[in-house]
C-alpha positions in Angstrom: 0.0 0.0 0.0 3.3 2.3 0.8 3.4 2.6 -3.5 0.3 3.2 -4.2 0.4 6.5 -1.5 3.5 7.3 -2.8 2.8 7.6 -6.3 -0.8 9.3 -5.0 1.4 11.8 -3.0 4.2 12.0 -6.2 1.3 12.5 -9.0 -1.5 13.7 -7.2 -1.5 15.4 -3.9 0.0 18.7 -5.3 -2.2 18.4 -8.6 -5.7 18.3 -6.2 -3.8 21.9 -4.3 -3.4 23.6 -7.5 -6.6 22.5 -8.4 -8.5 23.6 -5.3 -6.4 27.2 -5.4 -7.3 27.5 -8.5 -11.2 26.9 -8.0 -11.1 29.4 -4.8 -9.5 31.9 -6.5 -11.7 31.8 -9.8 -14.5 32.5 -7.3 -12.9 35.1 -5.8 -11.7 37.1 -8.4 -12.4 35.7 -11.7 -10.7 38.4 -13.8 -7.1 38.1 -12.2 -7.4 34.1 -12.1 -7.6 34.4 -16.3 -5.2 37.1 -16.7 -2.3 34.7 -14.7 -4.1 32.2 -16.8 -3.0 33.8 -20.0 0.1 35.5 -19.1 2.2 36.4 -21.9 5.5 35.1 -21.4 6.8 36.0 -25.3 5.1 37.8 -27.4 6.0 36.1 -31.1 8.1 32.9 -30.2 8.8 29.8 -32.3 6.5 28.4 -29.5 2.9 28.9 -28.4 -0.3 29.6 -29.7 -0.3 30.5 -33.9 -1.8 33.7 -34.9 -3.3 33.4 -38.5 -3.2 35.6 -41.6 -6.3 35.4 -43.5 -4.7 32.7 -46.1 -4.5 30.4 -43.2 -1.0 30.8 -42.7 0.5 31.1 -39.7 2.3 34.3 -38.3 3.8 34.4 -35.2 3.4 32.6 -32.1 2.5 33.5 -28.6 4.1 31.8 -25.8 1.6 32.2 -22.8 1.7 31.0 -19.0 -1.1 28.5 -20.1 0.3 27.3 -23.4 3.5 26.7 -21.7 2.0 24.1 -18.9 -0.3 22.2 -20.6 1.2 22.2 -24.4 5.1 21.6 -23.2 5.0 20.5 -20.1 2.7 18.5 -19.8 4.2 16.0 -22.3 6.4 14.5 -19.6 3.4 13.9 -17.8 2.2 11.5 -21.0 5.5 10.6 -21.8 5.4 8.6 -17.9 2.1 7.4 -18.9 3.2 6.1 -22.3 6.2 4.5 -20.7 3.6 2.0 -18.7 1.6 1.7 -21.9 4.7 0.5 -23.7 6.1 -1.9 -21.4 2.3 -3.4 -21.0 2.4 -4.1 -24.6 6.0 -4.7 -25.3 7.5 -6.9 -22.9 6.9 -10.7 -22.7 5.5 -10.5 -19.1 3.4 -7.4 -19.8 -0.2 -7.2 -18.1 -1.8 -6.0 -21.6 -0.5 -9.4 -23.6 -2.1 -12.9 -24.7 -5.3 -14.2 -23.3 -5.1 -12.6 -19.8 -5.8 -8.9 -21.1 -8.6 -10.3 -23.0 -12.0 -9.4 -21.2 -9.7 -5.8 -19.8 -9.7 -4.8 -23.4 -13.3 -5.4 -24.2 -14.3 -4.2 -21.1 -12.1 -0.8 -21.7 -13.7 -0.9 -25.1 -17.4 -1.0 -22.9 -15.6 2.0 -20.8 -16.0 4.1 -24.0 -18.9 3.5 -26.2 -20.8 3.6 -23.0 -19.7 6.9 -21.6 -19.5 8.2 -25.5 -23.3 7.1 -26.1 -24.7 8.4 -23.4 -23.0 12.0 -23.2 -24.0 12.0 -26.9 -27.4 10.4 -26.2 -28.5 13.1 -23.2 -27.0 15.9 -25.5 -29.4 14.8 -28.7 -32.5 14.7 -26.2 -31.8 18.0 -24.8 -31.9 19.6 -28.2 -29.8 20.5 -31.2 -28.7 23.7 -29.7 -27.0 21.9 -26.7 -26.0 19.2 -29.2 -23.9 20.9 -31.3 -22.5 23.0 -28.4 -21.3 20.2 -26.8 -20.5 17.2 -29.4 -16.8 17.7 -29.6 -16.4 16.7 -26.3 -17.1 13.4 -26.6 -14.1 12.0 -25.4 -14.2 14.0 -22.1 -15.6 10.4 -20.0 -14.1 8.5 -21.5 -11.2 9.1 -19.2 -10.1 7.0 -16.1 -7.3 8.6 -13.6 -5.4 5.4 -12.8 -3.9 6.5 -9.7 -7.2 7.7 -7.5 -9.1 4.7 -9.4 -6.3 2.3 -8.2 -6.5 3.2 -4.7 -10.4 3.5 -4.6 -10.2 0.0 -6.4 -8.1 -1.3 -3.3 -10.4 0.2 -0.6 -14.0 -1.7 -2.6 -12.0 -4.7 -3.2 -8.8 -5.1 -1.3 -5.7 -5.6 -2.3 -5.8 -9.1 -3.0 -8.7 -9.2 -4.9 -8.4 -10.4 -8.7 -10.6 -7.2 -9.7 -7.8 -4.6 -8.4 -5.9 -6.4 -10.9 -8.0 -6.3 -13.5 -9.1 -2.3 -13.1 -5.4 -2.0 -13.3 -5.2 -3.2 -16.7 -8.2 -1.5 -17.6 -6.9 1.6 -16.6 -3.7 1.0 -18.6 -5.0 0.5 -21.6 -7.8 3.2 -21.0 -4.5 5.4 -21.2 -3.3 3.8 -24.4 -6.8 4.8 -25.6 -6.7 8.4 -24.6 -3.3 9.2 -26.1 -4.9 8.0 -29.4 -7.8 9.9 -29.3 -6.3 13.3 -28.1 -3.7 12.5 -31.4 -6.5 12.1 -33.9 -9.6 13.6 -33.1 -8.2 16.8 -31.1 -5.5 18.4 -33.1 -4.0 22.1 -31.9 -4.4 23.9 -35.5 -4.3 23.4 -38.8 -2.8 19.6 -40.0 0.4 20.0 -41.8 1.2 16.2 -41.8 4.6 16.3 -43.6 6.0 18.1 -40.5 5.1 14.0 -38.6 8.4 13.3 -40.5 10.5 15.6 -38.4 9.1 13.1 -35.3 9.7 10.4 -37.3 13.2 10.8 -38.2 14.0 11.9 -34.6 12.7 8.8 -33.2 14.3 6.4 -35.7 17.6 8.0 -35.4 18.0 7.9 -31.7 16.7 4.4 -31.8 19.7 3.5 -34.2 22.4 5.4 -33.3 22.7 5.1 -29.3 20.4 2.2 -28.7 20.2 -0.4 -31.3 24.1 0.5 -33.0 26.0 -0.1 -30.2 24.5 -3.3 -29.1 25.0 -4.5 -32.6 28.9 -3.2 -31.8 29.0 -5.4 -28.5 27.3 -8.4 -30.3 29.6 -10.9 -28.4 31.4 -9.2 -25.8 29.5 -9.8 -22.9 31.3 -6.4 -21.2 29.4 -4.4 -23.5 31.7 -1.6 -23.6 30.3 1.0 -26.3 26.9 0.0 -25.0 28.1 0.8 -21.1 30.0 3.9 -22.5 27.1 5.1 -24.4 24.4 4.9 -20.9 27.3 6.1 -18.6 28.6 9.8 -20.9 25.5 10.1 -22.8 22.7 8.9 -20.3 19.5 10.6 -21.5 20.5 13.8 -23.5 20.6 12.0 -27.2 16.7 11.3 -26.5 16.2 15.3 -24.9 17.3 15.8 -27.9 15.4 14.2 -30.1 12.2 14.8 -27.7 12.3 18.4 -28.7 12.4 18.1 -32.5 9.7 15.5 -32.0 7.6 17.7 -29.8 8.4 20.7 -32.4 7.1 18.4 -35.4 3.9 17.7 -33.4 3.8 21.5 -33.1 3.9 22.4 -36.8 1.7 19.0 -37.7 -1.0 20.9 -35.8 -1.3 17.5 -33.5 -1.4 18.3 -29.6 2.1 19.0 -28.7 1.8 17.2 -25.1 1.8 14.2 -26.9 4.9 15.2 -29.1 7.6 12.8 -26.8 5.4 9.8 -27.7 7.5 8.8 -30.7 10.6 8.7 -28.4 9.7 6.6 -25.7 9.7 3.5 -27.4 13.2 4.5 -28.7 14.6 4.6 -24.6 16.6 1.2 -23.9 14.4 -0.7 -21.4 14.3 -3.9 -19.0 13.3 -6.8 -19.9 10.5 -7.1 -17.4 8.1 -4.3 -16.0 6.8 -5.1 -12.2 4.0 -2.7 -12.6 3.3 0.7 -12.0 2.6 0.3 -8.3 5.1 -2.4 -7.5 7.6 -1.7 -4.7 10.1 -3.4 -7.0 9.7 -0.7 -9.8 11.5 1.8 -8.3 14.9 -0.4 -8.2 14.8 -0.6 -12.0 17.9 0.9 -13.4 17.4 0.6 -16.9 17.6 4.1 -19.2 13.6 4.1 -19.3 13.2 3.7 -15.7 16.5 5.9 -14.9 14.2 8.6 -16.7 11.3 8.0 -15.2 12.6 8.7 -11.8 14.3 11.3 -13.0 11.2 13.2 -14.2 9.2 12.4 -11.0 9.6 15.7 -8.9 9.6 17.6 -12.1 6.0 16.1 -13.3 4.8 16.9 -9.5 5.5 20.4 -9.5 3.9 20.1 -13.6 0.9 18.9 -12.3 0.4 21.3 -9.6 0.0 24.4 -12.3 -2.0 22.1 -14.8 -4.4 22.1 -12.0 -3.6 25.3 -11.0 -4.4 26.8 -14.5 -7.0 24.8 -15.9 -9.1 24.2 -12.6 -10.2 27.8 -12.0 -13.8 27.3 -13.0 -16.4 29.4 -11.6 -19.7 27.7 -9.7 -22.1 29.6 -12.1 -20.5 28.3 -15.2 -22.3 24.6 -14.1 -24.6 23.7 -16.5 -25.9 21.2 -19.0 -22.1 20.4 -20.3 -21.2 19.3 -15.9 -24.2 17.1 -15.8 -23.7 15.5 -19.5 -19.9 14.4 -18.6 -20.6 13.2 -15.3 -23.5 11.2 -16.6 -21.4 9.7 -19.4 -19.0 8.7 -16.8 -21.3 8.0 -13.5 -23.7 6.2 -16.0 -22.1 5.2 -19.3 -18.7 3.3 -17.6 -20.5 0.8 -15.2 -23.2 0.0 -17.7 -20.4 0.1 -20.5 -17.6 -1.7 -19.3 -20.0 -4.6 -17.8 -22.2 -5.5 -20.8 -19.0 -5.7 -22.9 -17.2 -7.5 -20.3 -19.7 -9.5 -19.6 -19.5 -10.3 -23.6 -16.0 -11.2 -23.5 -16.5 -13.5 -20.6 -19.8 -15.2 -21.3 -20.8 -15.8 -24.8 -16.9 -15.2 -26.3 -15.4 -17.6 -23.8 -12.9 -15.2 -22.9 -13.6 -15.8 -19.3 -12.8 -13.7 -16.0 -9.9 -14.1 -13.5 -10.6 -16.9 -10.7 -12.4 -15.1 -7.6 -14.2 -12.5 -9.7 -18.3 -12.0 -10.4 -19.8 -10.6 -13.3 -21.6 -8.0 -10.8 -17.8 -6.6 -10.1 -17.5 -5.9 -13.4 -20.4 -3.1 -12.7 -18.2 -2.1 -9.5 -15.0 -1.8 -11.2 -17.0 0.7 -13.8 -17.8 2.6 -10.8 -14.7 3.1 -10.1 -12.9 3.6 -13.5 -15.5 6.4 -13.4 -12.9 8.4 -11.6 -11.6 11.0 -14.8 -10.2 13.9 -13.2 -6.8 14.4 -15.0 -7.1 13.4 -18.1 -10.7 14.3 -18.5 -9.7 17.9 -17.2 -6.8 18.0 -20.2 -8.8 16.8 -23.0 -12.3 19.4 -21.7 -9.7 21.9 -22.3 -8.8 21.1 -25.6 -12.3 20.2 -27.3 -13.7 23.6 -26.3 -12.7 27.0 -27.1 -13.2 29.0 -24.0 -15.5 31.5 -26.5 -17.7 28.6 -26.9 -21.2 29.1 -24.8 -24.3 27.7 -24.0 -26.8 30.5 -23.3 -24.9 32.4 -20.9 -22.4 29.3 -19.5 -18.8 28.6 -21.1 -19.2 25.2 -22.3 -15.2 24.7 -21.4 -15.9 25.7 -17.8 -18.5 23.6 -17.3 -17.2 20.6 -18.7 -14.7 20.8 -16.6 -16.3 21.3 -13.7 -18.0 17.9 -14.7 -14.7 16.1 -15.1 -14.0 17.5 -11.1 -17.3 16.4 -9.9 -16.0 12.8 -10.7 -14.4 11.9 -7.4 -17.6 11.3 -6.4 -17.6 8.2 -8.4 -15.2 7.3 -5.4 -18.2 7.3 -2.9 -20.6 5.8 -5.8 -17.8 2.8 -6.1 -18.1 2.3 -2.0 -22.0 2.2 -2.3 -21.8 -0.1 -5.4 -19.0 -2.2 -3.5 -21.4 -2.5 -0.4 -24.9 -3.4 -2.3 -23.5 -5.8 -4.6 -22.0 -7.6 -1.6 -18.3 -7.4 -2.5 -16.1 -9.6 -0.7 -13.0 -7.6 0.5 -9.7 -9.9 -0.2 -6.4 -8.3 1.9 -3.0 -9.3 1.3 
């Protein structure tokens, strides 16, 4: 339990401050909260938002406060997140391979039509005008934060119970889906594709030149030397590096730059076993991929705290249709989502669940995946312009406010956990 408070405290304690800050001071004094907000740290920069001629063509730049945070900075954050993605997938032992992942991945697959169908759903029955207000953000719960959903998951179930285990890899690949989305369906500006092979050529020559070349140089010295010298004078700066052009090339693609370091991460040499993200063993990985992982871990903390900080601020007036239409998707639309289609994978596809687990926990575990908060925050922010409204609310405000109102899927989880007579298993 000592990891999973550690990485709560690490990812999440100082996110919730900045978050709360910024909801008290947004209620206090809404017009200095948005001018920090929007701070203008460089006027015209090679970096920030793109001011447009009227051809479409793209000016100058404006590095602000806001930009800075959640387009730059916040790719380390889903660089980290990407790293457990990768090493799910990738590595012979990893949680998101063969048969075992099975029934997760249809059930994740149930944790986003559901949500998706009935944010969409609610918004077609309340009228076209709130339809088309808020379509675009669909994806908003279809989120699950892995961290507050892992502990919550351990408190319903215990920690020995095969359904921790399985929300895990829910969660995981939930991720894996959310990168996706963000990179296809929410791009920063206009789509300039050819500027992908600036990302691509980063990643492919880091990958050859200081990961797979100088193995191929020690191929039969088991010393390694050049592959030794390489980690020990080099360490991480060849894949800086090649994360900023790659993040710059997602920049000029018009694709969200936070995801720009995804390309590189699967570059990074890595062990040849993960323990999991919550495994007391994880930390005493020394591998380059791990080495950088630790190495961003006070870094993303003090990241997370002014995401929160700037993107939180929402005032209580701006609650509205938008709130109750994400919280729905995800209060509603997980449990019913990810048990029908898990309950499809298990029953009529044969796919089968882990020994010790009901089909009713596959309602509770939806409960609690219902937790979005982070990444449901991020992606309100970018499906809405902040000039977008709904009568007189800011749709962006108030979808956010519904992505915050999701830690009470924690309590709804506990309820759930207690009426469908969950068996707590410790240990």
């Amino acid at each position: 339990m000592y990891r999973v408070w550690n990485f709560l405290t690490n990812y999440s304690l100082l996110l919730i401050i900045g978050a709360s800050i910024a909801l008290v001071w947004a209620n206090i004094d809404a017009t200095s909260y948005h001018h920090f907000v929007e701070f203008e740290l460089i006027h015209d920069s090679w970096v920030g938002h793109a001011h447009y001629d009227e051809n479409g063509q793209v000016t100058y730049r404006t590095l602000t406060l806001h930009y800075l945070v959640n387009d730059v900075l916040m790719a380390f954050f889903f660089a980290i997140a990407a790293k457990e993605v990768w090493e799910a997938v990738i590595l012979q032992n990893g949680s998101l391979r063969g048969k075992k992942a099975a029934t997760p991945l249809f059930a994740t697959l149930g944790g986003m039509v559901g949500p998706i169908s009935v944010y969409l759903g609610l918004a077609y029955f309340l009228g076209s005008e709130t339809y088309n207000a808020v379509a675009n953000g669909w994806a908003i719960p279809t989120a699950t934060d892995i961290a507050f959903s892992y502990l919550v998951g351990r408190l319903v179930f215990g920690a020995g119970h095969p359904a921790v285990r399985f929300l895990l890899l829910l969660a995981i690949a939930d991720d894996a889906a959310g990168l996706i989305i963000l990179a296809i369906f929410y791009p920063s500006g206009e789509l300039a594709p050819e500027w992908l092979l600036l990302s691509v050529f980063a990643a492919l020559a880091v990958f050859y030149l200081f990961n797979r070349l100088p193995r191929r140089m020690d191929r039969g010295n088991e010393m390694r030397p050049t592959s030794t010298w390489v980690r020990n004078k080099l360490s991480f700066w060849p894949y800086l590096v090649a994360a900023c052009a790659s993040w710059y090339g997602f920049q000029q693609a018009g694709i969200h730059p936070a995801l720009g370091l995804l390309p590189i991460v699967p570059t990074i040499p890595h062990a040849d076993r993960a323990f999991g993200i919550f495994s007391e063993a994880e930390q005493y990985l020394t591998d380059l991929l791990n080495h950088i992982e630790h190495i961003l871990k006070h870094p993303v903390e003090v990241v997370l705290f002014f995401f929160g900080l700037l993107n939180a601020g929402v005032e209580f007036s701006s609650i509205g249709s938008p709130t109750w239409l994400v919280l729905a998707g995800l209060l509603i639309g997980k449990p019913l989502g990810v048990m029908l289609f898990g309950w499809f994978a298990a029953r009529p596809l044969g796919l089968g669940l882990p020994d010790g687990m009901r089909i009713i926990d596959l309602f509770v575990i939806g409960c609690v995946s219902a937790i979005g908060f982070t990444v449901s925050l991020f992606i309100a922010a970018v499906a809405f312009d902040s000039t977008v409204m709904l009568g007189d609310i800011p749709v962006q405000d108030a979808a956010k406010m519904g992505a915050l109102f999701s830690f009470f899927a924690a309590i709804v989880s506990i309820v759930a956990g207690k009426l469908t007579k969950v068996q707590k298993q410790n240990g």
